[in-house]
N, CA, C and O atoms as CSV, one atom per row, in Angstrom:
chain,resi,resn,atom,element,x,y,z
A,1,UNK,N,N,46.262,-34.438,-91.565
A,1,UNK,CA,C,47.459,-33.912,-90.948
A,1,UNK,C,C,47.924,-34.922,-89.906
A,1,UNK,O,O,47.149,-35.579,-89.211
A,2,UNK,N,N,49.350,-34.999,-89.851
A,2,UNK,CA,C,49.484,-36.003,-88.858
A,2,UNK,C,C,50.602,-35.521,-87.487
A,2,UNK,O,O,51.512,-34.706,-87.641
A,3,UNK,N,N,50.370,-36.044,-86.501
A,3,UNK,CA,C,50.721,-34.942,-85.290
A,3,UNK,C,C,52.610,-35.498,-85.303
A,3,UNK,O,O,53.305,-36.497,-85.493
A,4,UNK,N,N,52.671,-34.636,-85.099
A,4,UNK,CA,C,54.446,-34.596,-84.459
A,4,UNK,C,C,54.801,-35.497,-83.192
A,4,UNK,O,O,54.546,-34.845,-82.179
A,5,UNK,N,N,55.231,-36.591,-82.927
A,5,UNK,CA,C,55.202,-36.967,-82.385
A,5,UNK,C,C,56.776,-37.301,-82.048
A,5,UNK,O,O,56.889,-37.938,-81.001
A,6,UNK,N,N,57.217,-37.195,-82.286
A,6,UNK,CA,C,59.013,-37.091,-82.468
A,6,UNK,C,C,59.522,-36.667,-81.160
A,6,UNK,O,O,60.571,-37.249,-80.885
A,7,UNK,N,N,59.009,-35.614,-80.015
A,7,UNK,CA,C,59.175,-35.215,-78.838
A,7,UNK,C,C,59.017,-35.842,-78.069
A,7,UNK,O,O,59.719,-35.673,-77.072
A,8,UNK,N,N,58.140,-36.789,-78.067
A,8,UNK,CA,C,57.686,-38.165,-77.306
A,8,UNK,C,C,58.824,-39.506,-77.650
A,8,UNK,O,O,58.876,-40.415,-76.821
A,9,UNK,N,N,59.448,-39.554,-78.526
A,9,UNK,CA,C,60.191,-40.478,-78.725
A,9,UNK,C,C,61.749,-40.133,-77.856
A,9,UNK,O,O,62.442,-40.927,-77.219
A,10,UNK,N,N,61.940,-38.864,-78.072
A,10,UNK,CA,C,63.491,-38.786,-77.369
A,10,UNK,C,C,63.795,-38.834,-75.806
A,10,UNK,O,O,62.888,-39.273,-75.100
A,11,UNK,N,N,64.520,-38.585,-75.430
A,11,UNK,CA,C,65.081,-38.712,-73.760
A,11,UNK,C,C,64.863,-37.480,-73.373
A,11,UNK,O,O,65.192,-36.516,-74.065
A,12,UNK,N,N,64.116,-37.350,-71.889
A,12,UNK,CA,C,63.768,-35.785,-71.552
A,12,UNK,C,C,65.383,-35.510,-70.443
A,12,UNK,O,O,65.961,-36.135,-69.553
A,13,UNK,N,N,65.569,-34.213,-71.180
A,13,UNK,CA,C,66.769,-33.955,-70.192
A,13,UNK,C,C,66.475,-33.550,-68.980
A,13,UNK,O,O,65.391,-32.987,-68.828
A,14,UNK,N,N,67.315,-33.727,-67.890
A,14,UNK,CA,C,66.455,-33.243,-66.784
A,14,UNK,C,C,67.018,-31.970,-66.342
A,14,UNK,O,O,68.114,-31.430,-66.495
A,15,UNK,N,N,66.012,-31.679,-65.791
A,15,UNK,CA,C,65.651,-29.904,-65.461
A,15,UNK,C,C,65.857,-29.633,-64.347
A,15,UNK,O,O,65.163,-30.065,-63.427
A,16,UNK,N,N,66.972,-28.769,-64.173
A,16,UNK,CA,C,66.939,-28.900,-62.599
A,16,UNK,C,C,66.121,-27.812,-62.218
A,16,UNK,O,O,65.720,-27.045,-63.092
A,17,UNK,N,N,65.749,-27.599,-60.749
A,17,UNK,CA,C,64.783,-27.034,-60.099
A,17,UNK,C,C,64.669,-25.523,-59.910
A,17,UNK,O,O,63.664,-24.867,-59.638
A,18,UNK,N,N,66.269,-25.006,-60.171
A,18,UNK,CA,C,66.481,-23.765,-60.615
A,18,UNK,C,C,66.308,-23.040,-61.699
A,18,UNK,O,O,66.023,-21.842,-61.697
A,19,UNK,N,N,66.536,-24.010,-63.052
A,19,UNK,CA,C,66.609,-23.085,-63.970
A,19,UNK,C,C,65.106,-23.410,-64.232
A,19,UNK,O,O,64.806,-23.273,-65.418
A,20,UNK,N,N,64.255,-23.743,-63.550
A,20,UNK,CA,C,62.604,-23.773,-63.949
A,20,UNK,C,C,61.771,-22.478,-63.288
A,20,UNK,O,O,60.552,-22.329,-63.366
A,21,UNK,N,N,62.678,-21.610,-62.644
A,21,UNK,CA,C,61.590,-20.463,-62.232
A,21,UNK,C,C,62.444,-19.372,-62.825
A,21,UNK,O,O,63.585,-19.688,-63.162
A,22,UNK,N,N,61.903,-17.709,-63.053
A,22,UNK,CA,C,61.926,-17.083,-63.537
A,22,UNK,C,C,62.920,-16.371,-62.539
A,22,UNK,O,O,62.457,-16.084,-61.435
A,23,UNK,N,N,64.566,-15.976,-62.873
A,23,UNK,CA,C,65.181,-15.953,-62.264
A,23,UNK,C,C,65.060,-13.564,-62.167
A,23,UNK,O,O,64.980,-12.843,-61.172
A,24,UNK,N,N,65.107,-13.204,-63.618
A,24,UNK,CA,C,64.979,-11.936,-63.467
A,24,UNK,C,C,64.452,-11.438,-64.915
A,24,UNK,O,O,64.455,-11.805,-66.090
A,25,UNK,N,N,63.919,-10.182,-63.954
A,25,UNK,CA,C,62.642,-9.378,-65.068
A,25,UNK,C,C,63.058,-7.722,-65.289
A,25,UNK,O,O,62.936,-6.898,-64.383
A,26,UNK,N,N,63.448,-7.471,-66.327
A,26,UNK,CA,C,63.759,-6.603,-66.953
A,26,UNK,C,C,62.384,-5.787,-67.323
A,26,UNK,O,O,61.598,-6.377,-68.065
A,27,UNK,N,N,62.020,-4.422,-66.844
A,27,UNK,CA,C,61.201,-3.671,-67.483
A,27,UNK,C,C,62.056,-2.354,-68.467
A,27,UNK,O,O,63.019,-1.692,-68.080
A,28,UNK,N,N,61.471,-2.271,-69.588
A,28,UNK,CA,C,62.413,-1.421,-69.950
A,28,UNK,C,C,61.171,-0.182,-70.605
A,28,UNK,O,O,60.080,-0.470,-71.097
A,29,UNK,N,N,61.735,1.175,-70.423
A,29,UNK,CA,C,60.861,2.131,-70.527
A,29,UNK,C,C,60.339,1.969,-72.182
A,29,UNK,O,O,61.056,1.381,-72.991
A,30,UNK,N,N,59.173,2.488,-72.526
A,30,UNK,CA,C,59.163,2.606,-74.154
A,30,UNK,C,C,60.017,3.800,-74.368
A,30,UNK,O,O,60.389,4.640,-73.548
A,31,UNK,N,N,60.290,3.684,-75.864
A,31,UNK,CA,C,60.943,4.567,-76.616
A,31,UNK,C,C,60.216,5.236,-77.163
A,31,UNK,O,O,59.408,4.782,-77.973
A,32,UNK,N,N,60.339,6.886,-76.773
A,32,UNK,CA,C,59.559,8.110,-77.087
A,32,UNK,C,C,59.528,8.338,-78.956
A,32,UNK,O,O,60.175,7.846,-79.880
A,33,UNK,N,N,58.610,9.166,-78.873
A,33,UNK,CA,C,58.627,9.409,-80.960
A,33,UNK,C,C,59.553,10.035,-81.162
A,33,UNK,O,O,59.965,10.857,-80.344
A,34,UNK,N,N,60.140,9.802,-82.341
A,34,UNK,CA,C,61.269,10.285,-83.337
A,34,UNK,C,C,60.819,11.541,-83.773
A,34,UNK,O,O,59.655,11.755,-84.109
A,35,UNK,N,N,61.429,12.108,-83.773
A,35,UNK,CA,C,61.465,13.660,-84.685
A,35,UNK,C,C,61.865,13.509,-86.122
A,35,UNK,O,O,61.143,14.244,-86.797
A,36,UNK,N,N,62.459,13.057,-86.633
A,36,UNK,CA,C,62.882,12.431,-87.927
A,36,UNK,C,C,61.449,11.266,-88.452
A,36,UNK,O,O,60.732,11.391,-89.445
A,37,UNK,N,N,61.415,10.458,-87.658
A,37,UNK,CA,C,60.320,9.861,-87.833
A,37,UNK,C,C,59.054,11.123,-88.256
A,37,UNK,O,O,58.683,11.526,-89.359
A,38,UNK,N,N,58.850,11.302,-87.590
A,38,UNK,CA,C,57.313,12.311,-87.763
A,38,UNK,C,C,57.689,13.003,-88.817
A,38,UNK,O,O,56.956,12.892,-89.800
A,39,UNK,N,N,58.984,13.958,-88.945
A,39,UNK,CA,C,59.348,14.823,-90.370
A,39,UNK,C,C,59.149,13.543,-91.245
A,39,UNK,O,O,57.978,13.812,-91.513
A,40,UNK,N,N,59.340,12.484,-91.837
A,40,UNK,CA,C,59.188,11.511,-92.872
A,40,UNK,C,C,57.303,11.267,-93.138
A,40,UNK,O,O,56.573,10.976,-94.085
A,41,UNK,N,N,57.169,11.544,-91.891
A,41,UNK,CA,C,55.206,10.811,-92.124
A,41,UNK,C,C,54.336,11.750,-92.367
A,41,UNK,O,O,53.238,11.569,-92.893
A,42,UNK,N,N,55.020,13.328,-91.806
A,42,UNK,CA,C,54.412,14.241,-92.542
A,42,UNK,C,C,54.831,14.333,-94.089
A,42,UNK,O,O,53.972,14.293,-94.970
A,43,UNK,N,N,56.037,14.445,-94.335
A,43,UNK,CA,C,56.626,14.844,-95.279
A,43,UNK,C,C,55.567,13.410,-96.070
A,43,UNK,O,O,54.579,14.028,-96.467
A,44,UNK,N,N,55.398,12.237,-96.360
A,44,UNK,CA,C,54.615,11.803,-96.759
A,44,UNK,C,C,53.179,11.699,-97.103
A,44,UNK,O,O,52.747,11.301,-98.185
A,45,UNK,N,N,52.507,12.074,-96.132
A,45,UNK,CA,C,51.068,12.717,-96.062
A,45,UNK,C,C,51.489,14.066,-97.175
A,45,UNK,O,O,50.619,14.314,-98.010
A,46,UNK,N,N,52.694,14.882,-97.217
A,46,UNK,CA,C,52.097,15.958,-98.254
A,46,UNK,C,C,52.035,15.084,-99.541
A,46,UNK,O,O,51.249,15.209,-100.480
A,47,UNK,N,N,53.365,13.868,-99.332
A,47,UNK,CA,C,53.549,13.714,-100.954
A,47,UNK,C,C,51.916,12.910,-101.443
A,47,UNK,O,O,51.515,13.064,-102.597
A,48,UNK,N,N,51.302,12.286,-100.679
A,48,UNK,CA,C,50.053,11.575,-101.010
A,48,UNK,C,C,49.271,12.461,-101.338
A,48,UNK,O,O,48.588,12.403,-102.360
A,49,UNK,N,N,49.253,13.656,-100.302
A,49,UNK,CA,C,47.873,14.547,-101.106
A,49,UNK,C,C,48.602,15.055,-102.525
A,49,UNK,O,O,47.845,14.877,-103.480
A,50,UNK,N,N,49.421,15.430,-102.761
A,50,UNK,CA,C,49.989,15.529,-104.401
A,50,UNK,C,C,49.506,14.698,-104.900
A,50,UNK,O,O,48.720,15.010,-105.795
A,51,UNK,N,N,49.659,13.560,-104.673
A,51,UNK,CA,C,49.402,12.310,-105.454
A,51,UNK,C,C,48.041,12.218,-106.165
A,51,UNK,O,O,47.644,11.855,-107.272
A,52,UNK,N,N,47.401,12.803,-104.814
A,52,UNK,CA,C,45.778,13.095,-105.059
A,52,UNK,C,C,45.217,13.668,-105.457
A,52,UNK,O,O,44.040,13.429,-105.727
A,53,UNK,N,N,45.981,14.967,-105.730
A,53,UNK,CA,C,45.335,15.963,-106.575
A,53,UNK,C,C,45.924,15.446,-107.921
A,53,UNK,O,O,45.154,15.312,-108.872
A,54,UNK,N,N,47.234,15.150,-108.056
A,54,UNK,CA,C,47.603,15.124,-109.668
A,54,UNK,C,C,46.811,13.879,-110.178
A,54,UNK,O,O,46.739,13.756,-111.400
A,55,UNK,N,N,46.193,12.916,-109.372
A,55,UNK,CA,C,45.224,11.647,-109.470
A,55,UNK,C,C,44.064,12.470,-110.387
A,55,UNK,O,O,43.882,12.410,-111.603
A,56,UNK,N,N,43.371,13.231,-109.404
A,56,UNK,CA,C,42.204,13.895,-110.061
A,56,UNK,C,C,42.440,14.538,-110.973
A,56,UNK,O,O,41.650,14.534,-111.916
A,57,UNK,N,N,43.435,15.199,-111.005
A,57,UNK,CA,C,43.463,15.970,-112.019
A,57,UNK,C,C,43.395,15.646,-113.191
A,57,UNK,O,O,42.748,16.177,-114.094
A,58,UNK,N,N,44.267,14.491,-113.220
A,58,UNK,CA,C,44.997,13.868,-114.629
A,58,UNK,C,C,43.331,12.946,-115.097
A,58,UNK,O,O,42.978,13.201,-116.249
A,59,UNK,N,N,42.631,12.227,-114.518
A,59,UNK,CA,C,41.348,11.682,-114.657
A,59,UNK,C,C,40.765,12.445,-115.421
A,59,UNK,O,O,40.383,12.163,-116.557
A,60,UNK,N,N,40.587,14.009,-114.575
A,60,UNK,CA,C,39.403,15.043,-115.571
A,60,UNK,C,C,40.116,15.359,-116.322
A,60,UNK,O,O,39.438,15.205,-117.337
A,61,UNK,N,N,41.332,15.826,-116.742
A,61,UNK,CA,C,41.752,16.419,-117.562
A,61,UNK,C,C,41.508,15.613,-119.186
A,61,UNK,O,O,40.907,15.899,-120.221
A,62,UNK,N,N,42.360,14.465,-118.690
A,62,UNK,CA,C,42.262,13.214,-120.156
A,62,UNK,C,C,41.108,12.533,-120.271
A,62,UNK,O,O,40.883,11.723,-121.170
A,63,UNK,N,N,40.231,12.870,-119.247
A,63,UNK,CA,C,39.044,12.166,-119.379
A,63,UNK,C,C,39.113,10.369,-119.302
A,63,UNK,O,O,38.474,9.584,-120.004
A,64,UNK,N,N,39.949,10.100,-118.383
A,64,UNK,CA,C,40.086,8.817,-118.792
A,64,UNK,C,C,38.668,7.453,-118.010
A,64,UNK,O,O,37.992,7.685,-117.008
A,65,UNK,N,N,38.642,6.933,-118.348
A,65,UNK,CA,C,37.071,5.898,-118.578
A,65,UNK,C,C,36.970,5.339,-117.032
A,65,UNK,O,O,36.043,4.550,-116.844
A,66,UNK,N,N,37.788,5.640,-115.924
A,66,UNK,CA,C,37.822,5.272,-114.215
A,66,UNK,C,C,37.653,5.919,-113.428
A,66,UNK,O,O,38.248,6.988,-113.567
A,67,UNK,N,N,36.942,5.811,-112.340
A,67,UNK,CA,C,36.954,6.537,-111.154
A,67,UNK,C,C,38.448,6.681,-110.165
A,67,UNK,O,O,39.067,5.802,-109.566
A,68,UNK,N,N,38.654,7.837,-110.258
A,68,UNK,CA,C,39.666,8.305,-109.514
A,68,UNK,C,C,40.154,7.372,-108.010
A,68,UNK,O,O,41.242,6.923,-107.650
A,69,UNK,N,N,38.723,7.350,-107.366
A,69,UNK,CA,C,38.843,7.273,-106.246
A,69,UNK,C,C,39.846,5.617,-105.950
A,69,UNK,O,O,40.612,5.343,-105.027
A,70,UNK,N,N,39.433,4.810,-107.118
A,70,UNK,CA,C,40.479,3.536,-107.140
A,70,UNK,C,C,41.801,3.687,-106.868
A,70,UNK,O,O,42.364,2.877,-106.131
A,71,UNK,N,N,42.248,4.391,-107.241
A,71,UNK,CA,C,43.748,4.897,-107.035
A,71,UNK,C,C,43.842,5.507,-105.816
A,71,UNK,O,O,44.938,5.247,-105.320
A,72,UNK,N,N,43.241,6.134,-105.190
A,72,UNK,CA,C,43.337,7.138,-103.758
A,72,UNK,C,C,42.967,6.744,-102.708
A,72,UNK,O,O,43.394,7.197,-101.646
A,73,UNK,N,N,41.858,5.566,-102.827
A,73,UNK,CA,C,41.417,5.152,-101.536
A,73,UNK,C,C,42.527,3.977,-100.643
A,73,UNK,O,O,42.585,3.586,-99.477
A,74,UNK,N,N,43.183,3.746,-101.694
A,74,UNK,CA,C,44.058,2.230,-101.585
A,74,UNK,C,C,45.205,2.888,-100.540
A,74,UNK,O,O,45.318,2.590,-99.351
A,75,UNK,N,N,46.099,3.944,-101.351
A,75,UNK,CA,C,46.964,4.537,-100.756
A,75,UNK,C,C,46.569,5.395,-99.770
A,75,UNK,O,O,47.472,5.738,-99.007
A,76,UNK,N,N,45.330,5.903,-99.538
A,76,UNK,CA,C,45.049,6.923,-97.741
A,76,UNK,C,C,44.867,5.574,-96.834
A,76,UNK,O,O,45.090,5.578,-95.624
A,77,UNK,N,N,44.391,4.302,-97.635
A,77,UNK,CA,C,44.019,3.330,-96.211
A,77,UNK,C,C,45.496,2.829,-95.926
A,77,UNK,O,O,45.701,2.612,-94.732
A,78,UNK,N,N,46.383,2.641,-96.629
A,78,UNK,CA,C,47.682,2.077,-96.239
A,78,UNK,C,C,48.272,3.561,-95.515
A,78,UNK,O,O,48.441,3.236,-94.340
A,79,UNK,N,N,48.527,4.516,-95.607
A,79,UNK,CA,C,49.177,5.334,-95.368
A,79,UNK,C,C,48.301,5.621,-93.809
A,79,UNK,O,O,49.080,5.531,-92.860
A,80,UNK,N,N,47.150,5.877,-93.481
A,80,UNK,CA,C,46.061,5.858,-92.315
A,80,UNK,C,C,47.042,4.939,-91.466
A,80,UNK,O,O,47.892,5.400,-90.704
A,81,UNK,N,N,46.732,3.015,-91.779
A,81,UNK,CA,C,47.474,2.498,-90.570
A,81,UNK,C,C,48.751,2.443,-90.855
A,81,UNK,O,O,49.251,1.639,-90.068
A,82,UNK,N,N,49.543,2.867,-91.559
A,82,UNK,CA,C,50.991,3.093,-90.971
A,82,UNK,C,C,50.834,4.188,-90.201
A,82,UNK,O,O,51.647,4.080,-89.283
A,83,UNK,N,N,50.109,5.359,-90.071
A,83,UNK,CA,C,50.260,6.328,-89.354
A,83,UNK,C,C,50.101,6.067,-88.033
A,83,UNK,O,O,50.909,6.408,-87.169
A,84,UNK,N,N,48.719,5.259,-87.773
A,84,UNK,CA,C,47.969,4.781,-86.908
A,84,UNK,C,C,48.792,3.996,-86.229
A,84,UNK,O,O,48.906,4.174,-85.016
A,85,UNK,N,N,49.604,2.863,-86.961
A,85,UNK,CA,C,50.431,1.982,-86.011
A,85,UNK,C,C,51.614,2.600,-85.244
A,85,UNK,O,O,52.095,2.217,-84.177
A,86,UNK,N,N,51.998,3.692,-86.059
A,86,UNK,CA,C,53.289,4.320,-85.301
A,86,UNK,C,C,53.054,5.557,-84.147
A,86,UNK,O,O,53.811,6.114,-83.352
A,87,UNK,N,N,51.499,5.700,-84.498
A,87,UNK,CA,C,51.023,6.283,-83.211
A,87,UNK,C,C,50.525,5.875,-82.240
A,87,UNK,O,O,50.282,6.676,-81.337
A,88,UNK,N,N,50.146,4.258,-82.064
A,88,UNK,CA,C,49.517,4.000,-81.332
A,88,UNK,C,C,50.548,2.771,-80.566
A,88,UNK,O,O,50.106,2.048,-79.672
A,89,UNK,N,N,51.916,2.681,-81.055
A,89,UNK,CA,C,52.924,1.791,-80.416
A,89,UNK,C,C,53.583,2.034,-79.406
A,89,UNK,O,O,54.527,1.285,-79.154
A,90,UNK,N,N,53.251,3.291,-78.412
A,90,UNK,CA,C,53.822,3.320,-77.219
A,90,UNK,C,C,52.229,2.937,-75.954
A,90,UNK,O,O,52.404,2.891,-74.737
């Protein structure tokens, strides 16, 4: 790999002494949970457990040659940290 050195070649502009300190700081409150939000993540959590039962179901029923759980574990761990991230972002 070879380093960048291109920053070292040009003319440094000069800086004046003001715009080098931190002139103002904005705190801004977090933004509380959505109500719409949460109706969507529940409303999702039901559609997954559907998912999960018609998963199992359809396995025993047709008897088909896989473990269920391939299909179910994938989608509760993705669905877990989306839950997780949108609960834990304030």
């Amino acid at each position: 790999m070879f380093a960048n050195l291109l920053p070292f070649l040009r003319r440094r502009s000069d800086i004046s002494s003001e715009g080098a300190f931190v002139q103002e700081v904005k705190i801004h409150r977090p933004v509380g949970r959505s109500k719409r939000s949460e109706f969507w993540i529940v409303l999702g959590w039901f559609l997954i457990g559907l998912k999960t039962w018609g998963t199992f179901w359809l396995v025993e029923n047709y008897q088909m040659p896989f473990n269920p759980w391939w299909i179910v574990l994938p989608t509760l761990f993705a669905a877990t940290v989306c839950t997780w991230i949108y609960l834990r972002r304030n």
